[in-house]
Biopython code that builds the backbone (N, CA, C, O; Angstrom):
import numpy as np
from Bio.PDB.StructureBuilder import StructureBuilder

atoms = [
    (1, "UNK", "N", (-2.455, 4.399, 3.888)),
    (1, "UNK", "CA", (-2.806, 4.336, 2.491)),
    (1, "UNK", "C", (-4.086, 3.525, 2.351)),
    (1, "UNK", "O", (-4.231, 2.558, 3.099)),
    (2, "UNK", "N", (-5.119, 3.859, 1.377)),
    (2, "UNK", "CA", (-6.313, 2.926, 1.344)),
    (2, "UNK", "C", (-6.151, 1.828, 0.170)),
    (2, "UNK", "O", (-5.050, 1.939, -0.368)),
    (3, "UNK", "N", (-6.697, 1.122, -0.201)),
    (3, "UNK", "CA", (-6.394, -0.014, -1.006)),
    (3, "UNK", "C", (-8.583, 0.204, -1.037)),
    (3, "UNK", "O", (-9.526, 0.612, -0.359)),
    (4, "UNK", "N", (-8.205, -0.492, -2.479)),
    (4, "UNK", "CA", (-9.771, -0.719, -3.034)),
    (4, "UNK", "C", (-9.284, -1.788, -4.480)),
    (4, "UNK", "O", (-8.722, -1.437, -5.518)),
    (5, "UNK", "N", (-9.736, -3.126, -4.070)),
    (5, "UNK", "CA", (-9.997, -3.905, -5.588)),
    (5, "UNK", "C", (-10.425, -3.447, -6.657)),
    (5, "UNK", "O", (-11.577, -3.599, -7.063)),
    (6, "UNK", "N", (-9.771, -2.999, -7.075)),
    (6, "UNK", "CA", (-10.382, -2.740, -8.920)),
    (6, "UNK", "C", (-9.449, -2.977, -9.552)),
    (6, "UNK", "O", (-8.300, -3.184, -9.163)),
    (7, "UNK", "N", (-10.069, -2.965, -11.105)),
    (7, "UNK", "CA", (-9.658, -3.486, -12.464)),
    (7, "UNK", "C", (-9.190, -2.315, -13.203)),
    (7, "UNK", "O", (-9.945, -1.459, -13.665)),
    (8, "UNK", "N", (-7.472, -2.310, -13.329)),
    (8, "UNK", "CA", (-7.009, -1.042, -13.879)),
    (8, "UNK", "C", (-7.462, -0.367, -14.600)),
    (8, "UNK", "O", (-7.374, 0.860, -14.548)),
    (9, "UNK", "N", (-8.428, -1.414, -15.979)),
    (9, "UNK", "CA", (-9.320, -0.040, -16.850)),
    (9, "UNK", "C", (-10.281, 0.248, -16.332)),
    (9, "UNK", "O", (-11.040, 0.733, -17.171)),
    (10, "UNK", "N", (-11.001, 0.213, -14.732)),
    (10, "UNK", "CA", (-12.453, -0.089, -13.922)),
    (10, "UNK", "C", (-12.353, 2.181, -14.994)),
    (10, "UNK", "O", (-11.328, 2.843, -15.157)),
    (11, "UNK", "N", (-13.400, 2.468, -15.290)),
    (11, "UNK", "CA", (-14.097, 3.368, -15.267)),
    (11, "UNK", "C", (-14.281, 4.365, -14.305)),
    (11, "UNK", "O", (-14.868, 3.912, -13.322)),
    (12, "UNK", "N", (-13.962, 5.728, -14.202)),
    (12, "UNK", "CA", (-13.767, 6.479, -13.707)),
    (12, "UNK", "C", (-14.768, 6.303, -12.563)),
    (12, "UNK", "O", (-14.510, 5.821, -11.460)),
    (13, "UNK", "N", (-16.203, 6.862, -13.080)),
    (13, "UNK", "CA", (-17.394, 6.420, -12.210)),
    (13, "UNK", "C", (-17.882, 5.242, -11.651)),
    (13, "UNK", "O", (-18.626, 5.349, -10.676)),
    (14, "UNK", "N", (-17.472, 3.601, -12.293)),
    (14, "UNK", "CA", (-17.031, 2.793, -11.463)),
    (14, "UNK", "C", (-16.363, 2.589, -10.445)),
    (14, "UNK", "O", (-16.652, 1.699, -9.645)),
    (15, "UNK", "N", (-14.953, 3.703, -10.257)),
    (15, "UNK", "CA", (-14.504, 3.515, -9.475)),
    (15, "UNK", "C", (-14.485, 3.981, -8.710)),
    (15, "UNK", "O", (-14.045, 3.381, -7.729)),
    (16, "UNK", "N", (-14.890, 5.247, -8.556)),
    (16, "UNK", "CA", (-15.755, 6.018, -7.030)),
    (16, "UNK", "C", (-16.989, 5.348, -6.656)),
    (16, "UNK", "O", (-17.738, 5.909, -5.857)),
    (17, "UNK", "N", (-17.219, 4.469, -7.031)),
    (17, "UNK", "CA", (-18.478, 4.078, -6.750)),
    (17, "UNK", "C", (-18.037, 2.924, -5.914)),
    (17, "UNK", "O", (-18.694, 2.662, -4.907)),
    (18, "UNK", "N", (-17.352, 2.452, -6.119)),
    (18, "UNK", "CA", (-16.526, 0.978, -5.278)),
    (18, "UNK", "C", (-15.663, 1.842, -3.659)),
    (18, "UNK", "O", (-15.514, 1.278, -2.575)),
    (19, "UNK", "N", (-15.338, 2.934, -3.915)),
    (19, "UNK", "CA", (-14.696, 3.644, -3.277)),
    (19, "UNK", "C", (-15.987, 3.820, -2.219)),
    (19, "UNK", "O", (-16.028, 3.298, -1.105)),
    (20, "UNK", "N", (-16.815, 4.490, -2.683)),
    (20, "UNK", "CA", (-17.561, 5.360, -1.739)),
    (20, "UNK", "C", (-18.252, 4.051, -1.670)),
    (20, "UNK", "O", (-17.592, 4.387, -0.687)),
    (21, "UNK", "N", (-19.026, 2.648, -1.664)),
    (21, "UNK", "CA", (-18.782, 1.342, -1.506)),
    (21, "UNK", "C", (-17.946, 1.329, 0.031)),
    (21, "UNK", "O", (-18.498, 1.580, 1.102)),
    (22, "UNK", "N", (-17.168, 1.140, -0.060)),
    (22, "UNK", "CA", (-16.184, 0.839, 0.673)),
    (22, "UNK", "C", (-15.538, 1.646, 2.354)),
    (22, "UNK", "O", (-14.839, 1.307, 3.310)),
    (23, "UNK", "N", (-16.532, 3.207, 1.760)),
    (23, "UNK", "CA", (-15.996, 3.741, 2.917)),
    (23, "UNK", "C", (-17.404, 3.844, 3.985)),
    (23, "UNK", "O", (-17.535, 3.996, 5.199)),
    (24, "UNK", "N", (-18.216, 3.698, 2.992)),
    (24, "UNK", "CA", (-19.712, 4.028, 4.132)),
    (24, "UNK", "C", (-19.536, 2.853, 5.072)),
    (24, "UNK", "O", (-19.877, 3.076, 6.233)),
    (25, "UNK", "N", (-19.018, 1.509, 4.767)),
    (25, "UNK", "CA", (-19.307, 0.366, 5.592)),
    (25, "UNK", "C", (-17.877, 0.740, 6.649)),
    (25, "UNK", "O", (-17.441, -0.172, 7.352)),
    (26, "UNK", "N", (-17.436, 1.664, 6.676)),
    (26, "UNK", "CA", (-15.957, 2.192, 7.824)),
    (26, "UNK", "C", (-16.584, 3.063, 8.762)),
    (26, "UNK", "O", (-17.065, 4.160, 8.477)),
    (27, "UNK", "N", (-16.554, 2.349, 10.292)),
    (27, "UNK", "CA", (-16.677, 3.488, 11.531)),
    (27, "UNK", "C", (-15.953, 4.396, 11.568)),
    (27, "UNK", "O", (-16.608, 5.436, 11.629)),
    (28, "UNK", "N", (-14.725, 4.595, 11.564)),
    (28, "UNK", "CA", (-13.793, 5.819, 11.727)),
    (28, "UNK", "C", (-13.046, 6.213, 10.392)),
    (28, "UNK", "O", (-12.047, 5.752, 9.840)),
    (29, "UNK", "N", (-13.943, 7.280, 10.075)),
    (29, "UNK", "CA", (-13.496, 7.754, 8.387)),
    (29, "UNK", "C", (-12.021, 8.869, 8.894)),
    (29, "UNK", "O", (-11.260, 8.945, 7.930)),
    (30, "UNK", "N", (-11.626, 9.485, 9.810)),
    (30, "UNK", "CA", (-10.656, 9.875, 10.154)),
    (30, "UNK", "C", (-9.157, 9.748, 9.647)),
    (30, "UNK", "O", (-8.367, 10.615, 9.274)),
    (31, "UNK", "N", (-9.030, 8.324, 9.762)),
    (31, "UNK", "CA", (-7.938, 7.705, 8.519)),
    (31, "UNK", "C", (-7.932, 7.489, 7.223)),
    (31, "UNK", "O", (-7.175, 6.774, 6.567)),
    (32, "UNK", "N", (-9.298, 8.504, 6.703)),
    (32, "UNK", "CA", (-9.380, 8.245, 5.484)),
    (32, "UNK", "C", (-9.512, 9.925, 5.003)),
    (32, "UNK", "O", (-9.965, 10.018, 3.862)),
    (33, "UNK", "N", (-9.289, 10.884, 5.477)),
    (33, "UNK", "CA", (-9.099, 12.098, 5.378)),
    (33, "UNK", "C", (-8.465, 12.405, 3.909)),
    (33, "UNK", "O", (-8.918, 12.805, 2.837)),
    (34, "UNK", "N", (-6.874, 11.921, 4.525)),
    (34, "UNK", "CA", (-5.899, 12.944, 3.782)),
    (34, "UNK", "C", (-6.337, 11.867, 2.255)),
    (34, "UNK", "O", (-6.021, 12.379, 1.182)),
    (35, "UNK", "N", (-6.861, 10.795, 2.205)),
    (35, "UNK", "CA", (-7.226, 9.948, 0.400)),
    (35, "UNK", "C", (-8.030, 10.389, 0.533)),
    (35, "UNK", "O", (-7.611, 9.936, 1.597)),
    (36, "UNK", "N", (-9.363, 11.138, 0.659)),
    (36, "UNK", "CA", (-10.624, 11.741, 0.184)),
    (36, "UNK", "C", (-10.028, 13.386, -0.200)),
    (36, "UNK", "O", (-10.418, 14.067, -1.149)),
    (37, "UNK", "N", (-8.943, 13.794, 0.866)),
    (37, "UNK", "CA", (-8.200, 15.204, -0.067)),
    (37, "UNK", "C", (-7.549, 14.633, -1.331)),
    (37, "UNK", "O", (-7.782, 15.052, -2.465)),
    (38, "UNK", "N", (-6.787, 13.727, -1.051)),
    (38, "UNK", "CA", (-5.948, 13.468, -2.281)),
    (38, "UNK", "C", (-6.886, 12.946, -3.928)),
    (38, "UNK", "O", (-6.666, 13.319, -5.080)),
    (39, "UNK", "N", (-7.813, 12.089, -3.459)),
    (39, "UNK", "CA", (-8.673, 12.008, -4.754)),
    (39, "UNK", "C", (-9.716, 12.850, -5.157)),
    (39, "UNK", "O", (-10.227, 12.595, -6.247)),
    (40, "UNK", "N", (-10.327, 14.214, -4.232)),
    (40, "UNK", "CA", (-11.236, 15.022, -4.554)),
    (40, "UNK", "C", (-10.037, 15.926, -5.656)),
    (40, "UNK", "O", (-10.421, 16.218, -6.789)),
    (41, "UNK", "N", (-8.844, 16.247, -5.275)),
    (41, "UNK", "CA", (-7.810, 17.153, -5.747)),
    (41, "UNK", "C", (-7.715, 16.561, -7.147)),
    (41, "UNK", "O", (-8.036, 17.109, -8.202)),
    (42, "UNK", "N", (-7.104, 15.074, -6.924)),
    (42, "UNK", "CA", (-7.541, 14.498, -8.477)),
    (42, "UNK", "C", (-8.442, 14.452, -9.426)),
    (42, "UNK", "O", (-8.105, 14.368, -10.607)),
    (43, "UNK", "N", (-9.318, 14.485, -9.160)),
    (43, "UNK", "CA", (-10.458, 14.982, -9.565)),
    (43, "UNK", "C", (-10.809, 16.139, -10.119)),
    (43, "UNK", "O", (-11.486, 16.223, -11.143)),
    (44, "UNK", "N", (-10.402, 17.015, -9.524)),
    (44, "UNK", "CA", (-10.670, 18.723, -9.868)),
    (44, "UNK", "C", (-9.617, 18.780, -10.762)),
    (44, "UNK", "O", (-9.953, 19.117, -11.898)),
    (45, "UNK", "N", (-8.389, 18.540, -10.581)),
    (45, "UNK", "CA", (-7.374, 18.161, -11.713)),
    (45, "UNK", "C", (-7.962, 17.196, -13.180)),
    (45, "UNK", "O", (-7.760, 17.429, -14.371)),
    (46, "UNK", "N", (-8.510, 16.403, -12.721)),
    (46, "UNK", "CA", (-9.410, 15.778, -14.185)),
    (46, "UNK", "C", (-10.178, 16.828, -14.679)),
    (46, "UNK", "O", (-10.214, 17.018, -15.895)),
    (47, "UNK", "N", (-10.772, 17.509, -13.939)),
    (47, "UNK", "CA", (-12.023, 18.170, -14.519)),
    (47, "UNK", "C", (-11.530, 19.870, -15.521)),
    (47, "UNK", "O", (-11.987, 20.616, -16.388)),
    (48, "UNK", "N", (-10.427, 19.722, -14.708)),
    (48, "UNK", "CA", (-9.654, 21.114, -15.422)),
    (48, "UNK", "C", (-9.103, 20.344, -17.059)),
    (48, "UNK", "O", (-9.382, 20.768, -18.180)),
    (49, "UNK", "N", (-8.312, 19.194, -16.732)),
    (49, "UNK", "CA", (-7.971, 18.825, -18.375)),
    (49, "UNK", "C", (-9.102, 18.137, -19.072)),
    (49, "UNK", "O", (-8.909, 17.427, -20.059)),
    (50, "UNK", "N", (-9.913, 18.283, -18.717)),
    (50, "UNK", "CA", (-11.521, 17.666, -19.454)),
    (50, "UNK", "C", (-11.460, 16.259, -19.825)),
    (50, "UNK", "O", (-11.317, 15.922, -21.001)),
    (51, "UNK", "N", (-11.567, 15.387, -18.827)),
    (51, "UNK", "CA", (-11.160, 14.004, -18.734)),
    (51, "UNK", "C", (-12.254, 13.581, -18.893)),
    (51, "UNK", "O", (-13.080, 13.823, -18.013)),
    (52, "UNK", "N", (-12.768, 12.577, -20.405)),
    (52, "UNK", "CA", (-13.964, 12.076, -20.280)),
    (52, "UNK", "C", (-14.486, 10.859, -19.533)),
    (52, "UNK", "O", (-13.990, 9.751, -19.738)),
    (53, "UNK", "N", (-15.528, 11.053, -18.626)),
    (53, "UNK", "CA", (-15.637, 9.464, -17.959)),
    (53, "UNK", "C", (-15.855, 8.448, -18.871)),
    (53, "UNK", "O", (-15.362, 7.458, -18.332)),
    (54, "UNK", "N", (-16.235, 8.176, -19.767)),
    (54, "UNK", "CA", (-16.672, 7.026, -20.709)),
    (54, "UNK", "C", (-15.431, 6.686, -21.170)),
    (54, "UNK", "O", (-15.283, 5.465, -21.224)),
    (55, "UNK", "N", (-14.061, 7.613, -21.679)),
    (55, "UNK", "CA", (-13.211, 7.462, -22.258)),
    (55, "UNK", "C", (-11.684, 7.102, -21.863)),
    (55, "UNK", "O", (-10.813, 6.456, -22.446)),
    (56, "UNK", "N", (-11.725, 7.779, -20.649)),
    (56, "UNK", "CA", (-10.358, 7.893, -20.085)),
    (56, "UNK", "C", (-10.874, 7.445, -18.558)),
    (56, "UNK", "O", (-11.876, 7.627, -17.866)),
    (57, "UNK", "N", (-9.340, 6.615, -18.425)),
    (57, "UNK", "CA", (-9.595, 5.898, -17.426)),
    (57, "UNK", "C", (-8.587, 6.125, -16.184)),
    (57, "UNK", "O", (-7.491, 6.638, -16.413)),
    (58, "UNK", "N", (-8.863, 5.837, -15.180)),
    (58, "UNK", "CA", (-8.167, 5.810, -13.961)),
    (58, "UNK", "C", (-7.255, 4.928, -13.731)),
    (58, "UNK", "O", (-7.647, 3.836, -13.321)),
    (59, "UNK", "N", (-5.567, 5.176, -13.956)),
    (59, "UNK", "CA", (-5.138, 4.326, -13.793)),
    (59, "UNK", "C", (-3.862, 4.578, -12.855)),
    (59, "UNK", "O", (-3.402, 5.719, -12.880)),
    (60, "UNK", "N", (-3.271, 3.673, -12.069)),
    (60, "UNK", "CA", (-1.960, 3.937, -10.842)),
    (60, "UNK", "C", (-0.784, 3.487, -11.163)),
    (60, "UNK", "O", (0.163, 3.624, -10.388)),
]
sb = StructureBuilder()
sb.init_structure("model")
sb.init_model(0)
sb.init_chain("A")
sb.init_seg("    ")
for serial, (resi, resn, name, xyz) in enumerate(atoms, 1):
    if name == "N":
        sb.init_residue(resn, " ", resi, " ")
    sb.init_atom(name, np.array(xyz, "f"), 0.0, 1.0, " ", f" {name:<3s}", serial, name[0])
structure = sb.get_structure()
């Protein structure tokens, strides 16, 4: 499972940004596969119910 510090209302685009942050400084992205499927999927799922970034937020 990956873990990333953020602030439950952090902003959609804030928070890929901390993400992708986080993975460039990783030698072996391999273990990070099946969470780059699982949040691109989320994603495409946002984009189908028209999730605004300014408005709606990412939360777990």
């Amino acid at each position: 499972m990956y873990y990333v510090d953020f602030n439950p209302k952090m902003i959609i685009s804030d928070f890929l940004r901390q993400i992708s942050k986080d993975l460039l400084n990783k030698k072996d992205m391999s273990e990070y596969q099946d969470f780059l499927k699982d949040l691109s999927q989320g994603l495409i799922d946002a984009d189908k119910l028209r999730v605004k970034n300014e408005e709606d937020y990412l939360q777990f």
